[in-house]
C-alpha positions in Angstrom: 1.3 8.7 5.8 -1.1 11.1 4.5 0.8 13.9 2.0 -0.9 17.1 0.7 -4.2 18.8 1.3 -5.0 20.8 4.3 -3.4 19.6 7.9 -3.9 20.0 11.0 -1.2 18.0 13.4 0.0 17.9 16.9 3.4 16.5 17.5 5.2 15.9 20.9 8.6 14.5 20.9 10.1 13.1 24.5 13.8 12.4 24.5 14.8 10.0 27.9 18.5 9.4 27.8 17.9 6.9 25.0 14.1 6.3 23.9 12.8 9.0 21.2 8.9 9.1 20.7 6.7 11.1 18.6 2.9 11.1 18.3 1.4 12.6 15.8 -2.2 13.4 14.8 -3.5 14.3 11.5 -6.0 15.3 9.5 -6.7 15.9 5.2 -9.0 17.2 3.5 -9.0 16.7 -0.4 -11.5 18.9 -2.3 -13.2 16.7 -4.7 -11.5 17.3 -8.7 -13.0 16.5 -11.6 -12.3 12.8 -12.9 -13.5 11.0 -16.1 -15.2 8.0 -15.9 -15.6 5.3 -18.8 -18.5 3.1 -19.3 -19.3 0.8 -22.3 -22.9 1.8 -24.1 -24.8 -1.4 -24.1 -27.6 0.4 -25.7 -25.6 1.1 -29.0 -27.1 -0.2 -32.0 -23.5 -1.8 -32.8 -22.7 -3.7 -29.3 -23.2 -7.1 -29.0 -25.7 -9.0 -27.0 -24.5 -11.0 -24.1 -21.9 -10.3 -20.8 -18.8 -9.8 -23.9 -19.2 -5.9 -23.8 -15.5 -5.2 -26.0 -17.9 -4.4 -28.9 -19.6 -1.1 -27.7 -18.8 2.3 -27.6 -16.7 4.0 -24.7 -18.7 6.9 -23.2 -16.5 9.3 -21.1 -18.4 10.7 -18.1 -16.8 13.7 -15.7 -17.7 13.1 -12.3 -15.9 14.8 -8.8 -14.1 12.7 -6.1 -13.0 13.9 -2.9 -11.2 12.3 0.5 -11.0 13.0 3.9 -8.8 11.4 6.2 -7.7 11.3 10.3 -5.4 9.5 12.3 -3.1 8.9 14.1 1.2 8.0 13.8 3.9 7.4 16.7 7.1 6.5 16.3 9.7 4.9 18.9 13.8 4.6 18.7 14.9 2.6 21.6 18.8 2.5 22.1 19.9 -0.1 25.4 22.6 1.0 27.3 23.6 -2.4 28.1 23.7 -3.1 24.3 25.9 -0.8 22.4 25.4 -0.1 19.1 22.0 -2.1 19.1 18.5 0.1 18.1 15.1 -0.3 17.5 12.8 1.9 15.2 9.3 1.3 15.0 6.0 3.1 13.4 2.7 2.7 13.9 0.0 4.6 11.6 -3.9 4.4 12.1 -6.3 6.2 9.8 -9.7 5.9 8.4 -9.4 7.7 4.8 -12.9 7.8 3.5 -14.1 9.0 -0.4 -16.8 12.0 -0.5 -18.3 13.7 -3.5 -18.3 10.7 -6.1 -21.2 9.0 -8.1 -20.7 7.7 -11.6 -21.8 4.5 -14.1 -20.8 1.1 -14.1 -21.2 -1.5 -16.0 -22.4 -4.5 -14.3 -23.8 -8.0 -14.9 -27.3 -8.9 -13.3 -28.7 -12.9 -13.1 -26.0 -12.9 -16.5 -27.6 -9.7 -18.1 -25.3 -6.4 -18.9 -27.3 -3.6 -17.1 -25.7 0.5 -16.3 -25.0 1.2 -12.8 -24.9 4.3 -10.8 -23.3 3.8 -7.9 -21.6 6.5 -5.1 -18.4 5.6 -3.3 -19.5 8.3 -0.2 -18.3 7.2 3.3 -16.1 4.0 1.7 -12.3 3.7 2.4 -10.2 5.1 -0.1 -9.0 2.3 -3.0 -5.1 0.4 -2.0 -5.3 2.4 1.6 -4.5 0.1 4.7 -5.9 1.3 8.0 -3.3 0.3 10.1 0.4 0.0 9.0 3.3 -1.5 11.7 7.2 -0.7 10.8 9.8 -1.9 13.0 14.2 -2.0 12.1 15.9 -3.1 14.6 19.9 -2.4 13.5 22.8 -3.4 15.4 26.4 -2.3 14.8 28.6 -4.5 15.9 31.9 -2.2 16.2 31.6 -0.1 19.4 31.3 -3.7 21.3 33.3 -6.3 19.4 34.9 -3.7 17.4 34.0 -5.4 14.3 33.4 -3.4 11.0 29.9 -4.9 10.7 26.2 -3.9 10.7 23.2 -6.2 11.1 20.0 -5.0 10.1 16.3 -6.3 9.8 12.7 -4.5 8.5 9.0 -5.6 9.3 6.4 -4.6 7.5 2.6 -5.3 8.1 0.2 -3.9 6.4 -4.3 -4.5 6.7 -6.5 -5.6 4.5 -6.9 -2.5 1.5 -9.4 -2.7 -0.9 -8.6 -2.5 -4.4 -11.8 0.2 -5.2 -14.1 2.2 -3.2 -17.0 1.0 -5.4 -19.9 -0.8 -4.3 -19.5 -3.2 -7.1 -17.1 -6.4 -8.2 -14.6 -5.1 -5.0 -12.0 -7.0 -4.6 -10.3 -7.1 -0.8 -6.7 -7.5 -0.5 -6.0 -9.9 2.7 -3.3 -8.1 5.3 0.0 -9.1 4.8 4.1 -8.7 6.4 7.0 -9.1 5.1 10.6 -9.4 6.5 14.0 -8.8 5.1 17.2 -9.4 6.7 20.5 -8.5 5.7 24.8 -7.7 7.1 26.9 -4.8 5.6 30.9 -5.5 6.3 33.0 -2.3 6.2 36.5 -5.2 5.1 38.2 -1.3 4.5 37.1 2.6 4.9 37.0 2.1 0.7 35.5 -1.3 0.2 32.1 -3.0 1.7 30.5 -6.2 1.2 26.3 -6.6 1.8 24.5 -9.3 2.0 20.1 -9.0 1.8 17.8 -11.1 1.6 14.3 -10.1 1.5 10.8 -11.9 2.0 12.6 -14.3 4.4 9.6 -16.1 5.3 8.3 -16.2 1.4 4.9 -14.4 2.0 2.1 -14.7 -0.7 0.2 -12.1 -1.4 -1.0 -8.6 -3.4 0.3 -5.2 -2.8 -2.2 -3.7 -5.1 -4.5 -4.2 -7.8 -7.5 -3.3 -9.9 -11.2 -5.1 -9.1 -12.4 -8.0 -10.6 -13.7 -6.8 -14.0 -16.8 -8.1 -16.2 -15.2 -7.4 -19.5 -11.6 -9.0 -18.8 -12.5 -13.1 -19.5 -10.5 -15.6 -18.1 -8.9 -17.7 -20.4 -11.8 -20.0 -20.7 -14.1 -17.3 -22.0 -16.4 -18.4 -18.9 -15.3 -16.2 -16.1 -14.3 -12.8 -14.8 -10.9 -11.5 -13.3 -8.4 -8.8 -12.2 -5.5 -8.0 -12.1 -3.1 -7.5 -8.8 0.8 -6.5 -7.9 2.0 -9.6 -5.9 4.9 -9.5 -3.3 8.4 -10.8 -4.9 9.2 -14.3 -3.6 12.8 -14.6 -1.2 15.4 -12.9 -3.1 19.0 -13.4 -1.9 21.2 -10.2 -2.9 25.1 -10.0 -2.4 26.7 -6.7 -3.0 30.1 -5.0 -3.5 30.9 -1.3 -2.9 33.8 0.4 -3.5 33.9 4.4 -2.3 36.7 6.4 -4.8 
């Protein structure tokens, strides 16, 4: 969900008995800031020939970047009569946050030449954003039915693909990806409580976030190019005591 800048939202909340929605609608606008850009000089008398760049000069170049974004966020809570204690919260958000007010150099590699780049990220989606984000809990406390001290609990998470830069060159798209945790809490006293988590249930692959594929960085070959990414944690398995003085 979209935080600063200037907003303009319309909310509407609707409380049935026991459903709760909210819709909202939003809109941001980012002035562009000043950013500074490094390129390496391939026309310094000291850098080396070739796509190995690690020998020439850093040149730092100011340049503005600015983003605008719209969309659009409801959220539901659903509480069953027939199912006491039992609830379901879930969140949808659409947007489309695009860049405005950026052009800088690159460096790039051409048929296995170094060449400088200017490229503009206008109208592209904003780096490590997702355009459409689902999150449901559903939560279930067993006590007021069974009148056992105990809470069950899961999360969903899905997020789309996100691109790891808004540049026109060497990006790198992140595949969409979900992730679901489970877990119990056990109230054995008002003091004392036991909970049990496990998250990634299902053991999903994949990259939260990341940099773009990057002509300098060599694999360890020498031979080829690569980046560098945040993955998702494997299936942990968490057991945890609490005592309340």
């Amino acid at each position: 969900k979209p935080k600063g800048g200037s907003i303009l939202r319309a909310d509407q909340g609707v409380n049935v008995q026991r459903r709760l929605t909210s819709a909202t609608a939003f809109y941001n606008k980012f002035t562009p800031r000043t950013l500074i850009n490094q390129y390496s000089d391939i026309s310094a008398g000291n850098c080396a020939a070739g796509t190995n760049i690690s020998s020439c000069p850093l040149i730092n170049q100011p340049y503005s970047l600015g983003t605008t974004n719209f969309g659009a966020e409801l959220e539901a809570t659903i509480r069953p009569p027939f199912l006491r204690g039992f609830e379901v919260t879930g969140n949808l958000t659409l947007q489309n946050p695009k860049v405005h007010g950026s052009s800088y150099t690159v460096n790039n590699i051409v048929n296995n030449v170094q060449v400088l780049q200017t490229i503009s990220q206008d109208g592209r989606r904003e780096a490590r954003q997702a355009a459409a984000t689902i999150f449901i809990r559903p939560r279930w406390d067993l006590k007021p039915l069974t009148h056992l001290p105990v809470k069950l609990y899961a999360d969903y998470e899905h997020r789309s693909t996100r691109y790891s830069t808004s540049q026109d060159v060497n990006v790198t798209l992140y595949p969409s990806y979900y992730i679901l945790n489970l877990g119990a809490l056990w109230d054995i006293t008002s003091r004392l409580s036991l909970q049990l988590h496990v998250a990634n249930v299902t053991n999903q692959l994949s990259f939260t976030e990341g940099d773009p594929v990057n002509a300098s960085l060599l694999s360890p070959d020498g031979t080829g190019n690569r980046g560098v990414a945040r993955p998702l944690f494997g299936r942990t398995e968490r057991a945890t005591i609490n005592y309340r003085f």
